[in-house]
C-alpha positions in Angstrom: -188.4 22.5 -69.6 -189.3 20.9 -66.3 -189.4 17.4 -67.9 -186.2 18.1 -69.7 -184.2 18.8 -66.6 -185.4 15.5 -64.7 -184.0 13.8 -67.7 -181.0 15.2 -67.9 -180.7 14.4 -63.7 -181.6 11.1 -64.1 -179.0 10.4 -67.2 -176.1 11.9 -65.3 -177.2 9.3 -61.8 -177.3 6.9 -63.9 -174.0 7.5 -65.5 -172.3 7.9 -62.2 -173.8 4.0 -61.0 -172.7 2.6 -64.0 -169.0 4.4 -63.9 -167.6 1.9 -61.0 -167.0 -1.9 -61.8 -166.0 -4.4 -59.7 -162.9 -6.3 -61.0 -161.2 -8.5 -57.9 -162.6 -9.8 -54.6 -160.3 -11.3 -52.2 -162.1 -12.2 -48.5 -160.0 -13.4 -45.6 -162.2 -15.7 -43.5 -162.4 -17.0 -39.8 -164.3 -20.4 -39.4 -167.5 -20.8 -38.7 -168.5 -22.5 -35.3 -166.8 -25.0 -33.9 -166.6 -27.4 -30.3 -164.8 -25.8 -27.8 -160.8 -26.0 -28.5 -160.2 -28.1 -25.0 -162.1 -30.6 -23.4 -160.3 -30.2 -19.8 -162.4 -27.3 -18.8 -164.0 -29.1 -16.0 -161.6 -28.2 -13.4 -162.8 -24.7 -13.1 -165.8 -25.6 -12.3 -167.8 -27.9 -9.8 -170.9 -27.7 -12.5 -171.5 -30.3 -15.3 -170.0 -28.7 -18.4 -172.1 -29.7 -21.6 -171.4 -32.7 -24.1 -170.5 -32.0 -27.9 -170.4 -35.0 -30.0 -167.6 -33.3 -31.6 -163.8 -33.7 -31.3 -162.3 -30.2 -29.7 -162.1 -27.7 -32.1 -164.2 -29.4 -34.9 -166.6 -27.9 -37.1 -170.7 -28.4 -36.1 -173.0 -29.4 -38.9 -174.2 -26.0 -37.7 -171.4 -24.0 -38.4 -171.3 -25.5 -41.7 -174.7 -25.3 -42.7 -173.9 -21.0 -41.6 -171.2 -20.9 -44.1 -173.4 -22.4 -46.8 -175.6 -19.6 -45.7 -172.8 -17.0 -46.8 -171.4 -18.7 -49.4 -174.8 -18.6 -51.3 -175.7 -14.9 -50.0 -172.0 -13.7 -50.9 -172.2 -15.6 -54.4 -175.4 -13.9 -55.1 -173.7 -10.5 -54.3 -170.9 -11.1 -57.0 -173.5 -12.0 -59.8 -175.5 -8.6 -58.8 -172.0 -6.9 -59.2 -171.2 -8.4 -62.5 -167.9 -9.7 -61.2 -169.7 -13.6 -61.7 -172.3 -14.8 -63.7 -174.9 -18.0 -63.3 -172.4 -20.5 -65.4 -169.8 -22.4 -63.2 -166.7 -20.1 -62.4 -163.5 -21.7 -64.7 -160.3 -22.7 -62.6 -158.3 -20.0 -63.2 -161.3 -17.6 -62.0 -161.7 -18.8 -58.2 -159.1 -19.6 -55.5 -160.5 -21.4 -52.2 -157.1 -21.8 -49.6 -158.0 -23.0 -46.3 -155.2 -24.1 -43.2 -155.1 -27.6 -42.3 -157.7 -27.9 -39.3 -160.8 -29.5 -39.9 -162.9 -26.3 -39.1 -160.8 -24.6 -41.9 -161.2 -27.2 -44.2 -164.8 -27.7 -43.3 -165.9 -24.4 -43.8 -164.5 -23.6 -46.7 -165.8 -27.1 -48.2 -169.2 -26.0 -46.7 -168.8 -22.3 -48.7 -168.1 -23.3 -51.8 -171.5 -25.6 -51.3 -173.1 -22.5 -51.0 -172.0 -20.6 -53.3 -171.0 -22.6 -56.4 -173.7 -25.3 -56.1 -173.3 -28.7 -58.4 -170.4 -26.9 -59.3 -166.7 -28.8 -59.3 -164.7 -26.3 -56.9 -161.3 -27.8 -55.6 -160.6 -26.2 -52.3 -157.2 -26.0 -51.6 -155.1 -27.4 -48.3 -151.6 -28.2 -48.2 -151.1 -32.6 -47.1 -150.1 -32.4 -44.0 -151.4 -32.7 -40.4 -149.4 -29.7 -39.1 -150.4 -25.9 -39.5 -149.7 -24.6 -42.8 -147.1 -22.4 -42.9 -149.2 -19.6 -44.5 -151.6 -19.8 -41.4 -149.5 -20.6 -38.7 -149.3 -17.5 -36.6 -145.5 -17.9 -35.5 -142.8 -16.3 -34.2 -139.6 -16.4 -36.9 -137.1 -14.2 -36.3 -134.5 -14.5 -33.6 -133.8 -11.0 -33.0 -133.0 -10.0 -29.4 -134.0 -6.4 -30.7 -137.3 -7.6 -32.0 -138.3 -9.8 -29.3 -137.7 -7.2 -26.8 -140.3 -5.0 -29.0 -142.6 -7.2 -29.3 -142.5 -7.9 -25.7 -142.6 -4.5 -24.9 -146.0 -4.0 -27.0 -148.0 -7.1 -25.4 -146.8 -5.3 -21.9 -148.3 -2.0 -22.8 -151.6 -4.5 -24.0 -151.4 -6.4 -21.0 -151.2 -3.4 -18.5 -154.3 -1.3 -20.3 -156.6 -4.5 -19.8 -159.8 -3.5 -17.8 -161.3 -6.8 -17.1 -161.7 -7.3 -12.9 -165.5 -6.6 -13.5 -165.3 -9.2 -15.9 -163.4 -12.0 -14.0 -165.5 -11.6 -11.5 -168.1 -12.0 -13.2 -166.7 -15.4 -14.4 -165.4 -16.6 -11.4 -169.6 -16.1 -10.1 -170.8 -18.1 -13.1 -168.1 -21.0 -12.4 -168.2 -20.7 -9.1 -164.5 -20.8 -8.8 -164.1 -20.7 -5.2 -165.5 -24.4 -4.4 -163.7 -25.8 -7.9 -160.8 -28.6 -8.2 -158.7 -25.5 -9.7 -159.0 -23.8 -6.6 -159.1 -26.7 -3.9 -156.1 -28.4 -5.7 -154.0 -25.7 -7.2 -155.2 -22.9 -5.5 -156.1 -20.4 -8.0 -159.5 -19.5 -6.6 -159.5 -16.1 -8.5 -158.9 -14.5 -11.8 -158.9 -11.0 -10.9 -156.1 -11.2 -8.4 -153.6 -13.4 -10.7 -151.0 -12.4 -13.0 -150.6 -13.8 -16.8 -147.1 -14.1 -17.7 -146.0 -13.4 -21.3 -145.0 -16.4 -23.4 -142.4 -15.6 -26.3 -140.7 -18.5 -27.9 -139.2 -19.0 -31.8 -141.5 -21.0 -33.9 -144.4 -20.4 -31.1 -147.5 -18.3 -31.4 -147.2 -15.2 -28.9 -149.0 -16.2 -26.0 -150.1 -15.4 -22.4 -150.2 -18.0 -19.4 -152.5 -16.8 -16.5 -156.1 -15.8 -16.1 -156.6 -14.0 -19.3 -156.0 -17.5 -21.2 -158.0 -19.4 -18.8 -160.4 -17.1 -18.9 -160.5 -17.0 -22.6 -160.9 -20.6 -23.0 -163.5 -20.7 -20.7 -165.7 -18.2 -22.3 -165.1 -19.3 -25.7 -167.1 -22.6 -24.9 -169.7 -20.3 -23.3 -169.3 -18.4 -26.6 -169.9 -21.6 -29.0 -172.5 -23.4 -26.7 -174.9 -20.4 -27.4 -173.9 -20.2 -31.0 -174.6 -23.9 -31.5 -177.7 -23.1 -30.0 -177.6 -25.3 -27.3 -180.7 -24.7 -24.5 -179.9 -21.4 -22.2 -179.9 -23.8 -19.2 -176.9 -25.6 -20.8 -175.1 -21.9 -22.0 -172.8 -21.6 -18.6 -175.7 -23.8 -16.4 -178.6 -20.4 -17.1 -176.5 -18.0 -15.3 -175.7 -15.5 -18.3 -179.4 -13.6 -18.7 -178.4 -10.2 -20.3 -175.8 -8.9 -23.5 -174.4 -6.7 -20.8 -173.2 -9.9 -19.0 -172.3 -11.4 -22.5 -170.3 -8.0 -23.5 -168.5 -8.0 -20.5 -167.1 -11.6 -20.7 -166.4 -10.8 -24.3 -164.2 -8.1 -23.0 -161.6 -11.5 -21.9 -161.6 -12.9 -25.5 -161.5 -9.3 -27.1 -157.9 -8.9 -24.7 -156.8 -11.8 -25.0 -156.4 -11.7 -28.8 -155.6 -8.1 -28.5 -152.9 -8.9 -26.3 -151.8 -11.9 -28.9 -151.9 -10.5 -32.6 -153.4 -6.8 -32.3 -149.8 -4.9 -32.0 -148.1 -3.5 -35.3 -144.5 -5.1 -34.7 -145.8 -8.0 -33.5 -149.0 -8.6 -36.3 -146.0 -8.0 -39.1 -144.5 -10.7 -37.7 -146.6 -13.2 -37.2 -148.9 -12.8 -40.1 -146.0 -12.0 -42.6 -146.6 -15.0 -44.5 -150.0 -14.6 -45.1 -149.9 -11.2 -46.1 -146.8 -12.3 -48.6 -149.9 -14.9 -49.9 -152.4 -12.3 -49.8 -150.1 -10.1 -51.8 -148.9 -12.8 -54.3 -152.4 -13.8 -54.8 -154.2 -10.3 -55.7 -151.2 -8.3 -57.3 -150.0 -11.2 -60.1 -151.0 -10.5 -63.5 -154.4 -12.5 -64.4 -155.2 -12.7 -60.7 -158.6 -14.9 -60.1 -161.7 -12.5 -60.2 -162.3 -14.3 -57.0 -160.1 -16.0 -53.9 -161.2 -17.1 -50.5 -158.4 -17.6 -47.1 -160.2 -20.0 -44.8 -158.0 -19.1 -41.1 -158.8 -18.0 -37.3 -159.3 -15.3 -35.6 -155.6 -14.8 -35.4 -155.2 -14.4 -38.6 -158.1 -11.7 -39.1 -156.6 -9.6 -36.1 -153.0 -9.8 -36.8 -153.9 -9.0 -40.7 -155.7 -6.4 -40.0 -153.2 -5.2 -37.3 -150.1 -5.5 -39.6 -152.1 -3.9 -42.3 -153.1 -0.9 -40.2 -156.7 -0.9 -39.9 -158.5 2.1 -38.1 -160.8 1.1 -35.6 -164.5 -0.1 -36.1 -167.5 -1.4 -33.8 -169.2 -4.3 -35.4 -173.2 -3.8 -34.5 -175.1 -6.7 -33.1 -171.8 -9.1 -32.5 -169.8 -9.7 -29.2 -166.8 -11.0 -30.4 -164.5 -8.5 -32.7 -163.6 -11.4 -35.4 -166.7 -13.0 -35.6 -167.5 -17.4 -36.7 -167.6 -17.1 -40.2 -166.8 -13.0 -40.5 -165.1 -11.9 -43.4 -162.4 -9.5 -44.7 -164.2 -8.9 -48.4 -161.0 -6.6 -50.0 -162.3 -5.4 -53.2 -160.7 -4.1 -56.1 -163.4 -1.5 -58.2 -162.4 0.2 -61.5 -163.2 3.9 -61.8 -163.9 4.0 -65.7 -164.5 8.0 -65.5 -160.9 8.5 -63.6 -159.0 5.2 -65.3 -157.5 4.4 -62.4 -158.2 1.2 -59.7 -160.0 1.6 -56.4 -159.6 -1.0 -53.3 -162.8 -1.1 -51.0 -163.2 -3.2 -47.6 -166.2 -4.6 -45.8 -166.4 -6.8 -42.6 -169.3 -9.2 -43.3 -170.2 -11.2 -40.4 -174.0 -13.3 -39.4 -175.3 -11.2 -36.3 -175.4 -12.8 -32.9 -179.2 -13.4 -33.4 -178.4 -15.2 -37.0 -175.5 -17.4 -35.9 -178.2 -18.7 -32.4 -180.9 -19.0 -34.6 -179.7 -20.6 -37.6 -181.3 -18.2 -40.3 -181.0 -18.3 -43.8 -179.3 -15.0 -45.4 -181.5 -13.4 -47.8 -181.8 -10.0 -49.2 -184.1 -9.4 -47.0 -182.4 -11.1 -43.8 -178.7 -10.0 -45.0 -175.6 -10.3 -43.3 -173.9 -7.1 -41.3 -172.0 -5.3 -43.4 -169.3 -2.4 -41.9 -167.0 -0.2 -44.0 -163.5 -0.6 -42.9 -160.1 2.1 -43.5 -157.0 1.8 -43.8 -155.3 4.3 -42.2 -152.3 4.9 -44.7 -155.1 4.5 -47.4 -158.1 7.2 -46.4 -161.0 6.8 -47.7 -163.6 8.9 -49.6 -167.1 10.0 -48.6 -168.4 6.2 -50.8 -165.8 4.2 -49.0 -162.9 4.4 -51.7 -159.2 4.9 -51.4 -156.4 4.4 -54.6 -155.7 1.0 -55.0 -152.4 2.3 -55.7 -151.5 3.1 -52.2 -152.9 -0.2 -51.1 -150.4 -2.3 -53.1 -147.3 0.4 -52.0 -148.4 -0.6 -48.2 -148.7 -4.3 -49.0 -145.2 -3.8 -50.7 -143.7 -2.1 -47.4 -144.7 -4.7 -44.5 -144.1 -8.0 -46.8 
């Protein structure tokens, strides 16, 4: 009797593995690391900043070596799922976008390496040397009413910051007070000046003041470290602890929360890409698989538009991490007939992006369960797929 019942247990765990297939996966992707996105940082300090052999904002052999990395661990992921097998995927199967800047392009060049090797992928990009349209996180509409809204919401952003403790911290590390910024222009502090809200048509919202120089400033400190660069060279051996590094995190973390992380604003913005996103996953004979190669304000304003619930990414700084991804995934519930989205942020842990590791099954990436919050999930991270389209339908 005994042996029968274990049987019968193990049939019915077995059925209820087996009764969830994975049919789409759509990932929404920030690049991996890059050079720092200005080269006139000098004036806020009277240190020697570090040389890149890189033109600002360009892709490191590093970062694309990392994406390879998650291309090939991601890849292997699909096969286990059944979603891919070992032949090369057919045309109509895959879909690789990326926006026009090198470190798009590059990366998702460097992914497809990864995860389709000897394969003949054709990565997407529009010709031209401006922002694709799709990526560009603009302002378009003219409306008095919606400009005062979104103005309103960066406000409200703006005055819940909590970042003198983290300025001043900066200002220490540059050592502000004897710089050409504060000899010649006199701004010899961040935590006693005042950003100024940028709004303009066709612009990306924007804020001019401390919490943009600040975020420019740790952002080189950010991919310095990640390039793996010695720690006498990461902001001249002054940042010793991850309390230090999660406190000047806290600028970048506002700053883009500030930006893209308000719902009127995000739907805005990031319209088009959700239209894309939409157009790309809901058409009849969608690819099994599609990759969006963007920045970080794409993932925030997405996932802001979209309605995410908040999440704490483990073992990262940053909230959009280099090479993090959106994996959106489409699972068929053959007991129930009916379609099942599922979302995970996978994103190389600050140890993996400094040290350059391999991902393997056993050194994996971090994966975190996201919800939606007009989509709820169940206890295995489930919500109707249903629902999901009906909100992509509503903000488009």
């Amino acid at each position: 009797m005994e042996g029968k019942i274990v049987f019968f247990v193990f049939i019915n765990l077995f059925v209820i593995v087996l009764t969830k297939s994975l049919v789409q996966v759509m990932m929404l992707s920030r690049h991996n690391i890059r050079a720092p996105l200005t080269g006139k940082l000098e004036h806020y300090s009277p240190n020697s900043w570090p040389v890149w052999s890189y033109k600002p904002g360009y892709l490191t052999a590093k970062g694309a070596l990392l994406e390879e990395y998650m291309g090939e661990y991601l890849n292997d992921w699909l096969k286990r799922e059944k979603l891919l097998d070992e032949s090369c995927p057919a045309e109509n199967e895959i879909h690789i976008y990326a926006n026009t800047r090198q470190r798009t392009k590059e990366s998702a060049k460097a992914f497809a390496r990864g995860a389709f090797r000897n394969c003949n992928i054709t990565v997407h990009v529009i010709n031209s040397d401006d922002m694709d349209p799709v990526f560009n996180p603009i302002i378009h509409n003219a409306s008095t009413e919606l400009k005062n809204e979104i103005i309103k919401e960066m406000q409200h952003k703006l005055d819940d910051l909590q970042l003198r403790d983290a300025y001043l911290e900066l200002e220490n590390i540059l050592n502000l007070k004897t710089s050409h910024t504060c000899n010649h222009e006199n701004v010899c502090s961040f935590s006693n000046a005042k950003d100024n809200i940028f709004y303009e048509i066709g612009q990306e919202p924007n804020v001019i003041g401390p919490l943009d120089h600040g975020n420019s400033i740790v952002d080189s400190f950010i991919m310095s470290y990640y390039e793996g660069m010695s720690l006498n060279e990461v902001a001249w051996g002054k940042i010793k602890t991850p309390d230090q590094w999660k406190s000047l995190a806290k600028i970048t973390k506002g700053n883009q929360n500030v930006r893209f992380n308000s719902t009127v604003l995000a739907r805005e913005v990031a319209r088009p890409l959700i239209e894309y996103i939409a157009s790309l996953i809901l058409k009849e004979n969608a690819p099994k698989f599609s990759l969006l190669h963007g920045h970080d304000s794409n993932m925030n304003s997405v996932m802001a538009a979209i309605g995410f619930k908040g999440f704490v990414l483990p073992e990262q700084y940053e909230i959009t991490p280099l090479g993090g991804k959106l994996v959106f995934q489409k699972w068929h519930d053959d007991d129930n007939n009916r379609d099942l989205l599922k979302v995970d942020y996978v994103y190389q842990s600050i140890n993996q992006l400094r040290e350059g590791t391999k991902l393997t099954e056993e050194n994996p990436p971090q994966w975190v369960q996201l919800e939606i919050k007009e989509c709820p999930i169940d206890k295995n991270g489930f919500c109707p797929w249903k629902n999901f389209v009906k909100l992509l339908s509503h903000i488009r």
